[in-house]
Backbone bond lengths (Angstrom), bond angles and torsions (degrees), N, CA, C in turn:
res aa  C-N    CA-C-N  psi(-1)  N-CA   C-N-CA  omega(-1)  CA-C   N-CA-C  phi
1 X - - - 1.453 - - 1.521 111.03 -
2 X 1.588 128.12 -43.35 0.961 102.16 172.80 1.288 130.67 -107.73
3 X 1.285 126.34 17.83 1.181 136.95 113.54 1.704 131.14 2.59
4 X 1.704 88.71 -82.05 1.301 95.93 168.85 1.654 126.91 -62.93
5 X 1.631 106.15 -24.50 1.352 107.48 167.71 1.550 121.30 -61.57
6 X 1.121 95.02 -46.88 1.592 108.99 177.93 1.630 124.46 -43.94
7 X 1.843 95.24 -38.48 1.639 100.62 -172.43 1.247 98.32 -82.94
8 X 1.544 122.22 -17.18 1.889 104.58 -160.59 1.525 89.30 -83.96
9 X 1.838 112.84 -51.89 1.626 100.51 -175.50 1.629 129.60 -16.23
10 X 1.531 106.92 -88.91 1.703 118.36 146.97 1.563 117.30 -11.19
11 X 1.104 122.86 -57.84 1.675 115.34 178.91 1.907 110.62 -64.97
12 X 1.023 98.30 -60.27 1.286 117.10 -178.20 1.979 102.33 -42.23
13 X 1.115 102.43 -56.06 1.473 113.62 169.44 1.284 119.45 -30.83
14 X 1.774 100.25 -69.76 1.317 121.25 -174.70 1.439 98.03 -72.69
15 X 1.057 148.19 2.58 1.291 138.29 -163.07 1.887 102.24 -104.36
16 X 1.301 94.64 -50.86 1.483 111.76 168.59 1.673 122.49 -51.19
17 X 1.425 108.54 -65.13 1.718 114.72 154.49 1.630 129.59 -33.03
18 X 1.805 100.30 -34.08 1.329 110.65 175.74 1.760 111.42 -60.70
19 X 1.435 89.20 -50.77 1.331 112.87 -174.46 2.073 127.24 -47.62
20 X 1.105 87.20 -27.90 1.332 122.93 -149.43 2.533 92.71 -109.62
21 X 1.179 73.80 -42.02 1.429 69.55 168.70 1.504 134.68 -119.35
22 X 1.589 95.95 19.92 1.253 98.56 145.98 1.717 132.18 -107.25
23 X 1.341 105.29 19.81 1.210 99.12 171.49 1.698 105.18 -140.52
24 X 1.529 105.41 37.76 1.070 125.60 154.54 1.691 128.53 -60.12
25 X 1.155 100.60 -36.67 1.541 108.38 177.42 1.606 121.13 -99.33
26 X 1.807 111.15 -33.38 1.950 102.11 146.50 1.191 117.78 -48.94
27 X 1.414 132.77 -35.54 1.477 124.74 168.98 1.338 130.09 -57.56
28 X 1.558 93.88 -30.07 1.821 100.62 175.79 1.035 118.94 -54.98
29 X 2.042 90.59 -74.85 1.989 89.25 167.69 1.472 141.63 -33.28
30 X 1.231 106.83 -31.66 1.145 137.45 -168.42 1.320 109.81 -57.47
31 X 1.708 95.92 -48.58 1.899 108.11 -170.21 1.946 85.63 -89.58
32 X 1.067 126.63 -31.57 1.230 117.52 -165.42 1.594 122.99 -72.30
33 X 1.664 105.95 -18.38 1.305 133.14 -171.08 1.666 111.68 -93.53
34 X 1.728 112.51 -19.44 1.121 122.15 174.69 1.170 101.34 -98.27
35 X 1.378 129.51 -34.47 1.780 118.64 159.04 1.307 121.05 -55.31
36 X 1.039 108.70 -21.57 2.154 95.16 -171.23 1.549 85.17 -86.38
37 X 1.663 114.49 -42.12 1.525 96.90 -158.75 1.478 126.89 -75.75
38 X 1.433 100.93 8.03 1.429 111.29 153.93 1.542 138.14 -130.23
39 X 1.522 109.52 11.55 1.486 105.47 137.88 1.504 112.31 -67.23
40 X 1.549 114.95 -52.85 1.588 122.26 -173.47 1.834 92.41 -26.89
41 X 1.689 127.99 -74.41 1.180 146.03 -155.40 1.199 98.45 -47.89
42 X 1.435 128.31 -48.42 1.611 147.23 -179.01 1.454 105.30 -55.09
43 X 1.213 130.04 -57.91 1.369 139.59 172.47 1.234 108.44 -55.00
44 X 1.171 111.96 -65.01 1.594 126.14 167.96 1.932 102.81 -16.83
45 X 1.270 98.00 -83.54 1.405 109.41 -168.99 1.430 106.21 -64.75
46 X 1.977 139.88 -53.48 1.072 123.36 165.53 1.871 123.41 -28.09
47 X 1.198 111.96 -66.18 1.381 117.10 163.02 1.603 142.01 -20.65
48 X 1.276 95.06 -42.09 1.702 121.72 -174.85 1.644 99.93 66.70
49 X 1.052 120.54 68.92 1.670 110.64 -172.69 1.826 97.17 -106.33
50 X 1.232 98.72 160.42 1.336 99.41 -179.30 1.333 125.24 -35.12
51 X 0.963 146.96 150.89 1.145 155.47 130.52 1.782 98.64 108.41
52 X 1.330 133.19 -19.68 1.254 131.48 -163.66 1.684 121.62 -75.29
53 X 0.927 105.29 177.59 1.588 101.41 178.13 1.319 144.67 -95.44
54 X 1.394 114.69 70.62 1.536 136.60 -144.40 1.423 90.11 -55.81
55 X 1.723 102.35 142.03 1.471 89.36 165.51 2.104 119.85 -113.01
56 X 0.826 100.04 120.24 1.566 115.57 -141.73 1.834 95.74 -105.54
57 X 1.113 127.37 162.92 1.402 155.83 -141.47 1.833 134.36 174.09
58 X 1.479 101.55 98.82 1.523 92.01 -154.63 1.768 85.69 -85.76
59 X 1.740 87.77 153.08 1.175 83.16 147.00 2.293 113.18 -163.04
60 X 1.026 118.34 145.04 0.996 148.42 -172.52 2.003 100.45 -15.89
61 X 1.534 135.38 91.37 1.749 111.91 175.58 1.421 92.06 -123.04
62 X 1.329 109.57 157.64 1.229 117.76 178.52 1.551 101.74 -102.54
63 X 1.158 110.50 134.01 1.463 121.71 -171.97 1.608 111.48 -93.89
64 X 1.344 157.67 136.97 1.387 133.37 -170.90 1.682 89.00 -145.33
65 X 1.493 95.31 117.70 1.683 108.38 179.44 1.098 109.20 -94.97
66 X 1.813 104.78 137.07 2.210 94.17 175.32 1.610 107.43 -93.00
67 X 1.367 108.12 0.26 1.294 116.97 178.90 1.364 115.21 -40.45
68 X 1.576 152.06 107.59 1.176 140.38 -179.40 1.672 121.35 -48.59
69 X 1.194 134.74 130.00 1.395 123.56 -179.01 1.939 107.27 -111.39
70 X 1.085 118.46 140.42 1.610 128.21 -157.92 1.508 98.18 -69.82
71 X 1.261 144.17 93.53 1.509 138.63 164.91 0.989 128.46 -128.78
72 X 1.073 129.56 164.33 1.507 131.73 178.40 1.587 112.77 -79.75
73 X 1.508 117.64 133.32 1.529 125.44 -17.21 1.555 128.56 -93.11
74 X 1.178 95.44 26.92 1.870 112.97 166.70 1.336 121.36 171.84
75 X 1.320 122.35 171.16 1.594 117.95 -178.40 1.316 111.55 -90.36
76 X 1.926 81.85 135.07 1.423 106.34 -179.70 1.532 118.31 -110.71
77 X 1.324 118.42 175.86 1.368 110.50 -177.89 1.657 91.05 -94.80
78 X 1.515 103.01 148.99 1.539 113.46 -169.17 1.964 94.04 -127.49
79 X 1.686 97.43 137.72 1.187 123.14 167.13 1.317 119.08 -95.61
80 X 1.878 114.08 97.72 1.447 99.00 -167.52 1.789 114.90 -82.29
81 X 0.983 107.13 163.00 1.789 115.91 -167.42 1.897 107.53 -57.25
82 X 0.940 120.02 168.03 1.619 105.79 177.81 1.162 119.25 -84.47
83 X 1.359 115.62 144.39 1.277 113.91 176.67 1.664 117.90 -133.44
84 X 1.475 109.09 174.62 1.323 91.54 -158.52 1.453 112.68 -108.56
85 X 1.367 123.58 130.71 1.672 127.59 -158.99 1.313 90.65 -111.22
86 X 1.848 118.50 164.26 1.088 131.85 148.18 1.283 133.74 -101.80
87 X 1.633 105.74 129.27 1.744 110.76 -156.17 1.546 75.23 -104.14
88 X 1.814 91.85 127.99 1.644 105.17 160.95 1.509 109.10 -146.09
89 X 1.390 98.47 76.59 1.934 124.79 -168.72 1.555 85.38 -54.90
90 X 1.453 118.73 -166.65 1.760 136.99 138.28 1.562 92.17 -78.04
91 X 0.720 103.30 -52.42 2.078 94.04 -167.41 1.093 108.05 -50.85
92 X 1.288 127.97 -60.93 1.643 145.31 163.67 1.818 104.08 -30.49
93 X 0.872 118.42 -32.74 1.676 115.24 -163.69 1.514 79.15 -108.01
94 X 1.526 137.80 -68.54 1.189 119.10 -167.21 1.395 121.61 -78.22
95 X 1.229 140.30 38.57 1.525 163.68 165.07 1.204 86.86 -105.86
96 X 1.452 130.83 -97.08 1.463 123.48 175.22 1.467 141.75 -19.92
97 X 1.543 112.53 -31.70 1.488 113.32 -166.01 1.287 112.15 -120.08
98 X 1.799 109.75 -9.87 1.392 124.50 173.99 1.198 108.56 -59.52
99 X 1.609 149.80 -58.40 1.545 117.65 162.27 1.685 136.87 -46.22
100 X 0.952 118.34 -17.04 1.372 123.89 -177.32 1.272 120.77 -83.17
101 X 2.516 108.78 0.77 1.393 101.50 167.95 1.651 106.56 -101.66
102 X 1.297 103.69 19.66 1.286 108.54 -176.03 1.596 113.91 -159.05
103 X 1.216 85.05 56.48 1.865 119.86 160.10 1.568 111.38 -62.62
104 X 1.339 121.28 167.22 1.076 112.10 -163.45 1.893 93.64 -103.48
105 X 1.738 113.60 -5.34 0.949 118.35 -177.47 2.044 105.76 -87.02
106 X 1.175 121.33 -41.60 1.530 132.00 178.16 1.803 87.62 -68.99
107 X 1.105 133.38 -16.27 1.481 114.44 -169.84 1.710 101.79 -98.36
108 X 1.335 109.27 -27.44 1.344 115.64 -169.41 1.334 131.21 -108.54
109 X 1.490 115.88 -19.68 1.256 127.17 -174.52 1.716 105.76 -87.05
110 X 0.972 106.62 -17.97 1.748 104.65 172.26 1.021 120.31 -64.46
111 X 1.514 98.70 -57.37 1.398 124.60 165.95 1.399 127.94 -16.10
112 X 1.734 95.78 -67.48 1.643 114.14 177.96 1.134 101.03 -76.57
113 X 1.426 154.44 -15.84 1.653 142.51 166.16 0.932 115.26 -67.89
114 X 1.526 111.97 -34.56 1.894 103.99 -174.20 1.558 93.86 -80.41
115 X 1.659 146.44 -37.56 1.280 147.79 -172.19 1.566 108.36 -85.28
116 X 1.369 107.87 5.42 1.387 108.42 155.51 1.995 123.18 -92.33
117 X 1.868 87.35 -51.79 1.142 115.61 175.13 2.180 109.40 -50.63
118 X 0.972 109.52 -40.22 1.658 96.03 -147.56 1.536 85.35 -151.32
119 X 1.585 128.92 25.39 1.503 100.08 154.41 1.972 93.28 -150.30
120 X 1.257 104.42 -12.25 1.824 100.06 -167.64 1.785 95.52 -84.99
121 X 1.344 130.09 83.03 1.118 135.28 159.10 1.370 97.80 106.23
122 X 1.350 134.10 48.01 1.608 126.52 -171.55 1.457 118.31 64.60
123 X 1.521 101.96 168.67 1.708 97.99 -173.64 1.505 107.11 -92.48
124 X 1.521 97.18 128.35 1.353 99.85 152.49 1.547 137.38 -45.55
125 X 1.799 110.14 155.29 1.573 115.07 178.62 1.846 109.56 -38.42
126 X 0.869 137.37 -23.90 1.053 137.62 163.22 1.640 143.48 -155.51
127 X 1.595 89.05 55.28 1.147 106.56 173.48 1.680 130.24 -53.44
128 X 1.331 114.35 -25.43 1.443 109.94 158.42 1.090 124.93 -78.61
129 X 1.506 141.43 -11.56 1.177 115.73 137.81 1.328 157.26 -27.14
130 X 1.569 67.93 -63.06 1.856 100.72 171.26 1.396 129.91 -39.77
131 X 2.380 103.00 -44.75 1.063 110.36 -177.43 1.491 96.37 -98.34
132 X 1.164 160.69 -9.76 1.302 146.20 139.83 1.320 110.66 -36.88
133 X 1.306 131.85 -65.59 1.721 137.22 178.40 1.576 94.63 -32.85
134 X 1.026 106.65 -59.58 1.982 112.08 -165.55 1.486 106.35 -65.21
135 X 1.065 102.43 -38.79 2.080 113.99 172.30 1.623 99.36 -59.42
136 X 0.772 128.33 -36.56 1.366 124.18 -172.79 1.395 114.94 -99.30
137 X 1.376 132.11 -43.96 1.493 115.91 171.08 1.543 112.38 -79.76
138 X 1.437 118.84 4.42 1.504 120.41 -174.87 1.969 100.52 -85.52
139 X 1.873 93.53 -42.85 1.551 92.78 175.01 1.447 137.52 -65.49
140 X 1.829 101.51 -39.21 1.612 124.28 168.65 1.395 107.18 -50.40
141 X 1.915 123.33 -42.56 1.373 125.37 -154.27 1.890 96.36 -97.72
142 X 1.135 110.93 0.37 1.649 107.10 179.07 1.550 109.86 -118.41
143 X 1.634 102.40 -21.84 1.511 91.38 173.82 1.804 103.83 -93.72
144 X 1.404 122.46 -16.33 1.775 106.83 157.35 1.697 106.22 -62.62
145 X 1.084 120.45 -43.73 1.433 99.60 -166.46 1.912 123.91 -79.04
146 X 1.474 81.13 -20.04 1.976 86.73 147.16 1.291 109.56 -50.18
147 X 1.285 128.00 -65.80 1.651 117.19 -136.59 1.249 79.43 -100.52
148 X 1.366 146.66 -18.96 1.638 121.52 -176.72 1.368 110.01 -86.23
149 X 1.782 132.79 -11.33 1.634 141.10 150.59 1.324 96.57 -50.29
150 X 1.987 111.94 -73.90 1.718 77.15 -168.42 1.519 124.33 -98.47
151 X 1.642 117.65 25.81 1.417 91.62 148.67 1.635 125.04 -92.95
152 X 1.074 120.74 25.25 1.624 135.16 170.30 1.519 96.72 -116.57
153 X 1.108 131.59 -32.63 1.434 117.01 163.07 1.980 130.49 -56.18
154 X 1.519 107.22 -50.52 1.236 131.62 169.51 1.779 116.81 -73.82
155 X 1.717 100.51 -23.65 1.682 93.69 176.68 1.556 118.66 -66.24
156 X 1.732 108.53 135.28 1.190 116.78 173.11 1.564 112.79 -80.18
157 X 1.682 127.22 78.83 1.290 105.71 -165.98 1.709 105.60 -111.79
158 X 0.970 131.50 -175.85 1.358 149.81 -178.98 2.143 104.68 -56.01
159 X 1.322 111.76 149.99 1.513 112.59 -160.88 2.000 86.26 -69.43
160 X 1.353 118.76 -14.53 1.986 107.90 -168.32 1.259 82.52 -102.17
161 X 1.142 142.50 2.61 1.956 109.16 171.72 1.619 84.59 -122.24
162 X 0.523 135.48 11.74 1.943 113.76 -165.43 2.067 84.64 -80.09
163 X 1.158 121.35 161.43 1.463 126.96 159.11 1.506 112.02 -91.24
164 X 1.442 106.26 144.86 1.225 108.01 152.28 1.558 150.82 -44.67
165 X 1.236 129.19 105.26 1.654 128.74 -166.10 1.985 99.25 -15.28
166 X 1.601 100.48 -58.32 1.493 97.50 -157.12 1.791 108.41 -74.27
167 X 1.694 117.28 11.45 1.261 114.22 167.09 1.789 114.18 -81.95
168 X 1.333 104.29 -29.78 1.284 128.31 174.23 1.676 119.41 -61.49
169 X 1.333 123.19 -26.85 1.765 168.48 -155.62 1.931 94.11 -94.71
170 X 1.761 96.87 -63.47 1.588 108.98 -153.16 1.423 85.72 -82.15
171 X 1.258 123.45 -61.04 1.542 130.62 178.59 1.883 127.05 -35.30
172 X 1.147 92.32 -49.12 1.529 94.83 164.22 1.450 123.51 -78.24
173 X 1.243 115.78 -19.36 1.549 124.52 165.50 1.339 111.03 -58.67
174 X 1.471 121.94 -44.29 1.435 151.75 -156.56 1.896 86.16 -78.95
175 X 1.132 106.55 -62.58 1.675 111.92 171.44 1.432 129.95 -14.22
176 X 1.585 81.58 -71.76 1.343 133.85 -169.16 2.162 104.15 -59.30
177 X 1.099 103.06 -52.34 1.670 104.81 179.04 1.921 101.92 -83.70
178 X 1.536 112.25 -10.31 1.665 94.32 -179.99 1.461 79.23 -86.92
179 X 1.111 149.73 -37.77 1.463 119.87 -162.43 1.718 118.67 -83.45
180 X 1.609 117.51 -16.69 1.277 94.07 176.02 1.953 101.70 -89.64
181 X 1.282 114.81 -16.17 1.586 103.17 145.52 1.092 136.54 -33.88
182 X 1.757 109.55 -35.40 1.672 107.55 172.60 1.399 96.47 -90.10
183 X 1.359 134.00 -56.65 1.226 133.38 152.98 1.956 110.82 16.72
184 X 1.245 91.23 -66.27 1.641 99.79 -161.60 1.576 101.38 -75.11
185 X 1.432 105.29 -47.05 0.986 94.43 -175.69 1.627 129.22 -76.73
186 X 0.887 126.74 -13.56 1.832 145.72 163.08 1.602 100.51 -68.71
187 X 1.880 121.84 -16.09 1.428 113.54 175.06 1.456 103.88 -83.66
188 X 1.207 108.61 -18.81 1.545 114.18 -158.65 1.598 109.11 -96.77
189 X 1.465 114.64 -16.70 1.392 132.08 -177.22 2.166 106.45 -79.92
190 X 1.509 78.87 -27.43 1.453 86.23 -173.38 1.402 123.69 -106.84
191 X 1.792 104.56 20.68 1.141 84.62 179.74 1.570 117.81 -102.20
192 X 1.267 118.66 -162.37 1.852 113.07 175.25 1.264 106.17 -63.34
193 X 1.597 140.88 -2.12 1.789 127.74 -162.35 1.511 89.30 -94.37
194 X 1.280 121.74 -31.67 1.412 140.89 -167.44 1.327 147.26 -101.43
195 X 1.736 90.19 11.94 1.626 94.04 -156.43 1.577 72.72 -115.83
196 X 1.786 108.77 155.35 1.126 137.98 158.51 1.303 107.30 -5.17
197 X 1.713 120.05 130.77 1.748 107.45 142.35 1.092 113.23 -93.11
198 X 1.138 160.24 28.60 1.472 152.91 -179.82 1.325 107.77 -92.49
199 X 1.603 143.32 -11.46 1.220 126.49 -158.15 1.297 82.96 -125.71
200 X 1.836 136.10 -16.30 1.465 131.48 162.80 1.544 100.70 -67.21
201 X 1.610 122.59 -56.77 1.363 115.60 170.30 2.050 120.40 -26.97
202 X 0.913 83.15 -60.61 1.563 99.65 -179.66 1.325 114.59 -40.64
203 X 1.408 93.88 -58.53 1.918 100.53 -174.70 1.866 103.93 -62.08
204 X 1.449 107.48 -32.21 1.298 103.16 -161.66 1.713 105.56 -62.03
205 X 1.232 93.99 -51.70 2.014 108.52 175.94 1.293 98.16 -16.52
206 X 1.856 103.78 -71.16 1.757 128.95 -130.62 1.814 66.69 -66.70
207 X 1.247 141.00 -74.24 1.184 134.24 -156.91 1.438 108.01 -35.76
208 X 0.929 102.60 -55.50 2.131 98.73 -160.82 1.695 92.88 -71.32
């Protein structure tokens, strides 16, 4: 009897693990598919492309028309009162959107796909994909947040939107850990679990 207990435990185990690792790699995509679709959004808005969500800031210009205006006792040039415009520089949008390429979600969710993909119970049927997919939205999401640092670095903006030196400090730190994130993962793309069989195929032929 307990014997027989003994063998079902172990199955039951392994049965569960089975379970569990086959939908190890829909999860990847999964996290990998919610990363692109919000660098994509990030780009989106850095860009100013149609339809996106500028991020905008009024502030107070005085407009001065030479247009003559009809008054008593003749037309004068008129100074109209201030009004309030929306400044939507590149600097202005990339001040704004420069944290969002270095979320703690674009820094981490790759992460966990490739350590789903190619180390949580062996690699999945296509775990090099997986870590190519992550090689690529890790590079797209670190080389936008380059150019959106220094176009908020180089923007000439107003003394209430400009950022603080030490946002510039935290931000490049923020940089700095998405790239040895890609880092890891470009180590992991390259190693022997992951590299091509076609050029081992090859050698095997030339042998026989």
């Amino acid at each position: 009897m307990r014997d027989q207990l003994g063998e079902d435990v172990p199955s039951e185990t392994a049965q569960a693990w089975d379970s569990v690792r086959r939908v190890r790699e829909p999860v990847a995509w999964t996290l990998l598919g919610v990363t692109a679709i919000a660098v994509f959004v990030s780009a989106w808005q850095l860009f100013g492309l149609p339809g996106a969500p500028v991020a905008t800031a009024p502030g107070p210009v005085s407009v001065r028309s030479s247009a003559p205006v009809t008054t008593a006792p003749g037309p004068v040039p008129v100074t109209t009162a201030p009004s309030p415009v929306a400044v939507a520089t590149f600097g202005l949008r990339a001040s704004a959107v420069a944290p969002q390429f270095v979320a703690g979600g674009i820094f981490a969710l790759p992460v966990l796909s490739v350590i789903l993909a190619a180390f949580a119970g062996g690699l999945t049927g296509r775990a090099r994909r997986v870590v190519q997919t992550a090689v690529s939205v890790q590079a797209v999401a670190l080389g936008l947040g380059v150019l959106s640092w220094l176009g908020a670095l180089s923007a000439h903006l107003p003394p209430g939107l400009r950022r603080p030196p030490a946002w510039f400090i935290f931000d490049a730190t923020d940089l700095a850990a998405v790239a040895a994130a890609l880092i890891f993962t470009v180590a992991v793309i390259r190693s022997q679990a992951l590299r091509p069989l076609t050029p081992q195929l090859a050698d095997f032929g030339e042998d026989d």
